[in-house]
MDAnalysis code that builds the backbone (N, CA, C; Angstrom):
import MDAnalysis as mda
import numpy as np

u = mda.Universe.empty(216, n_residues=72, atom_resindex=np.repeat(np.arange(72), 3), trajectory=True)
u.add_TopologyAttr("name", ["N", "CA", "C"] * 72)
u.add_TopologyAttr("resid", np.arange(1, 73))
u.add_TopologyAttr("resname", ["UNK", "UNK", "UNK", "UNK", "UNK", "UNK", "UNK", "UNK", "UNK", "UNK", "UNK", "UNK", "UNK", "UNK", "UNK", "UNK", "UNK", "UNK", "UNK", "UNK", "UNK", "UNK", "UNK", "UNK", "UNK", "UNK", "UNK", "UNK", "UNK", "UNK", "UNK", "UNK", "UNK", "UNK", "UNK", "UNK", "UNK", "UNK", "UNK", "UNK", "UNK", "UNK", "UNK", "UNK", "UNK", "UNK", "UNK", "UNK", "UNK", "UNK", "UNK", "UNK", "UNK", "UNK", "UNK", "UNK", "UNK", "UNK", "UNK", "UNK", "UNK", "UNK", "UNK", "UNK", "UNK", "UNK", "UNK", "UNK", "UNK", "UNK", "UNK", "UNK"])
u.atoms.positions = np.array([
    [105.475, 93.386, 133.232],
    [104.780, 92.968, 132.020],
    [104.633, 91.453, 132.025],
    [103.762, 90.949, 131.367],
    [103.340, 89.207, 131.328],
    [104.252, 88.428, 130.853],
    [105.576, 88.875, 130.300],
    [106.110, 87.825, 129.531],
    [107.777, 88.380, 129.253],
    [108.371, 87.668, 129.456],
    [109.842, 87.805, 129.043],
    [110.086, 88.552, 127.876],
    [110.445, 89.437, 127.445],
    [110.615, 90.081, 126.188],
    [111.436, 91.197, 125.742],
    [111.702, 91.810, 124.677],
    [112.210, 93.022, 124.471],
    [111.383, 94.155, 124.442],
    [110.531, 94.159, 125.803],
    [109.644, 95.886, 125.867],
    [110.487, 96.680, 125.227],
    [109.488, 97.534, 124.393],
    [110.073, 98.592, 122.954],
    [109.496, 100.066, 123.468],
    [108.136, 100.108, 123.574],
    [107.685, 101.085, 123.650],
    [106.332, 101.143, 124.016],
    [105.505, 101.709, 124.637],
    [104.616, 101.811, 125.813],
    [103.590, 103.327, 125.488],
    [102.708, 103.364, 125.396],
    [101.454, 104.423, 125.557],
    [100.288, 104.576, 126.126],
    [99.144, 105.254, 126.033],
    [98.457, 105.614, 127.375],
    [97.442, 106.525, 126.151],
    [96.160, 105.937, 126.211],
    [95.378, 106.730, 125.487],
    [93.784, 105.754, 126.659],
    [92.630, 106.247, 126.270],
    [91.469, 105.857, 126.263],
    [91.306, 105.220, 127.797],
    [92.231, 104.979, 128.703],
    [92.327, 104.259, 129.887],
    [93.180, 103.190, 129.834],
    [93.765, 103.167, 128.773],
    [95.023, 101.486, 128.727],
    [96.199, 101.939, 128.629],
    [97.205, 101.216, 129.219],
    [98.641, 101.516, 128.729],
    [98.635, 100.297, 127.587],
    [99.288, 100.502, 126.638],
    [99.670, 99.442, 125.615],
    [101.266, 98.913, 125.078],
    [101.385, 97.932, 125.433],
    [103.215, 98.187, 125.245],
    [103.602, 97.339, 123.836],
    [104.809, 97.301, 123.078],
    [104.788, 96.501, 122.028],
    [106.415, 96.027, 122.662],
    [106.879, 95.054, 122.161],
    [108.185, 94.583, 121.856],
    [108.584, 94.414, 120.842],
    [109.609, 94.397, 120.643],
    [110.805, 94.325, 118.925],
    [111.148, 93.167, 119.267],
    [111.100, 92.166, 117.735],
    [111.762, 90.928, 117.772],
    [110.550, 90.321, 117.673],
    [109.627, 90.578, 117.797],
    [108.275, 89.545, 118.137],
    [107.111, 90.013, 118.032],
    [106.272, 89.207, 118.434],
    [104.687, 89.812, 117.858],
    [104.217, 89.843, 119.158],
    [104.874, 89.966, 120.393],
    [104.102, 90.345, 121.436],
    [103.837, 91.565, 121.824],
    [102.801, 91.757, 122.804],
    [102.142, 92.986, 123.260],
    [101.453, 92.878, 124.366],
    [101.169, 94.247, 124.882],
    [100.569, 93.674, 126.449],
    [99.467, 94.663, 126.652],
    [98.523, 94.989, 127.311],
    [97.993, 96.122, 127.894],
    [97.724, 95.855, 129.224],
    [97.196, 96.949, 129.502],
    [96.635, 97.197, 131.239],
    [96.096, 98.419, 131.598],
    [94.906, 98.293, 132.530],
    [94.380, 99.543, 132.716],
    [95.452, 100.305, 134.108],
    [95.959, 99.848, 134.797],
    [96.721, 100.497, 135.808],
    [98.430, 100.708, 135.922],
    [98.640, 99.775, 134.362],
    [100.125, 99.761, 134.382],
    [100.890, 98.913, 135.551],
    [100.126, 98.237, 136.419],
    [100.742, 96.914, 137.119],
    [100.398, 95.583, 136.740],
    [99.146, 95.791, 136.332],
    [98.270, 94.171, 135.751],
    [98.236, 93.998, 134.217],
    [98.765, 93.331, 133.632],
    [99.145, 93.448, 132.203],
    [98.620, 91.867, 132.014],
    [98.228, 92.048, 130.397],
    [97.321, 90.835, 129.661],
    [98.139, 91.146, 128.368],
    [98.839, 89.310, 127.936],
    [98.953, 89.269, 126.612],
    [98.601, 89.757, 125.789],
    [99.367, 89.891, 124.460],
    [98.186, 90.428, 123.244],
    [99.326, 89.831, 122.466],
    [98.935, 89.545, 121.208],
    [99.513, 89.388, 119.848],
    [99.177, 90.238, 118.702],
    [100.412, 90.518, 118.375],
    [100.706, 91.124, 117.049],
    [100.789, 90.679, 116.152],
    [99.835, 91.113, 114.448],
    [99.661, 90.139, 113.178],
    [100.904, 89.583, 112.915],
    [101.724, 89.997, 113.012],
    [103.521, 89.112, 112.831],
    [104.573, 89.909, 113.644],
    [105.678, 88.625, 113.521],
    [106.904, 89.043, 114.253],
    [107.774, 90.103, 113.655],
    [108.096, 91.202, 114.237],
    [108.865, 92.253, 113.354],
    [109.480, 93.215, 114.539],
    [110.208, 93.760, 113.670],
    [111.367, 94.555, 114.760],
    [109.756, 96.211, 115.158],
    [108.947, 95.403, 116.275],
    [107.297, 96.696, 116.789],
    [108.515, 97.547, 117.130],
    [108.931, 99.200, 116.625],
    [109.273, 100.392, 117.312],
    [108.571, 100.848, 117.859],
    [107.512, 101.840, 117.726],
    [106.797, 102.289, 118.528],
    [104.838, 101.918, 118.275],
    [104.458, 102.510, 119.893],
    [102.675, 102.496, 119.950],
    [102.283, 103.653, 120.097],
    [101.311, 104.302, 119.710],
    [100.927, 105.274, 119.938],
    [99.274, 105.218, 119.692],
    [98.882, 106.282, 120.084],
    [97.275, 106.606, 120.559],
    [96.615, 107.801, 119.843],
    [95.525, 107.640, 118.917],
    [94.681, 109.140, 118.278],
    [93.502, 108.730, 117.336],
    [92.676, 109.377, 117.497],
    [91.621, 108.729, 116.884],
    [90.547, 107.769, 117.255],
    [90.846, 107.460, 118.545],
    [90.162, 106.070, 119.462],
    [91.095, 104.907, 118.884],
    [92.150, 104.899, 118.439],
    [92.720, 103.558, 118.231],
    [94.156, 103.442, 118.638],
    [94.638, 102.408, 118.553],
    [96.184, 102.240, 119.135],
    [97.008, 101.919, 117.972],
    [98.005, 102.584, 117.659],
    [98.655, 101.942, 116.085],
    [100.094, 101.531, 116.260],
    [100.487, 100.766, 116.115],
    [102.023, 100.039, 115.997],
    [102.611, 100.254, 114.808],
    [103.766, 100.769, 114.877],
    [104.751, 100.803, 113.594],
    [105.699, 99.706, 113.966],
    [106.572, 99.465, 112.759],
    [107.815, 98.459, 112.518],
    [108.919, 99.573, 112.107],
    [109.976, 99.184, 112.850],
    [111.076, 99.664, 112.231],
    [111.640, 99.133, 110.928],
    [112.179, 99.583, 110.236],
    [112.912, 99.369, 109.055],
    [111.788, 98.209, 108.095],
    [110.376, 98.716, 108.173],
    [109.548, 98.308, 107.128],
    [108.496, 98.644, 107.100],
    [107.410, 98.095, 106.190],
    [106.338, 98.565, 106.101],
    [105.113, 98.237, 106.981],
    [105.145, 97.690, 107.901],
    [104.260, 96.850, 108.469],
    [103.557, 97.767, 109.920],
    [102.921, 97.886, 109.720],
    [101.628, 98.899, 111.359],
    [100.473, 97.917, 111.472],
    [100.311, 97.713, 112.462],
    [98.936, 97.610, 113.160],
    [98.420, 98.649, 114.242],
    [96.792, 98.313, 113.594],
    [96.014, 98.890, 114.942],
    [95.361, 98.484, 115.491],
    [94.317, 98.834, 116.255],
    [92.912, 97.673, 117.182],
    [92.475, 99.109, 117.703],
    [90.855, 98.886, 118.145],
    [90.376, 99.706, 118.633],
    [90.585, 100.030, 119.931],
    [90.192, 100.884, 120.740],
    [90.623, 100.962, 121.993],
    [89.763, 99.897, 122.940],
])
């Protein structure tokens, strides 16, 4: 992955893997799961999981209210 971090959790929808980390607002994708590109998350928060439905990618937070999504 591109960057030093606490990788959290990782998915696979539309042709991308998408990964999030806890602790931070980072994120990564990649179409082959070896070549990975930054991404940022609207804020820093404990990202639990990513997941894939609908054509979009959605991020939850543990222990709050906070999700993001983006299109695929």
């Amino acid at each position: 992955l591109p960057s030093s971090a606490s990788w959290y959790s990782v998915t696979y929808g539309s042709g991308k893997f998408v990964a999030v980390a806890t602790g931070s607002n980072k994120a990564a994708y990649s179409t082959d799961g070896i070549n990975w590109t930054s991404a940022m998350l609207p804020s820093s928060t404990n990202w639990y999981s990513v997941t894939y439905g609908g054509g979009k990618f959605v991020a939850v937070a543990n222990y709050s209210d906070k999700a993001a999504h983006a299109l695929a």
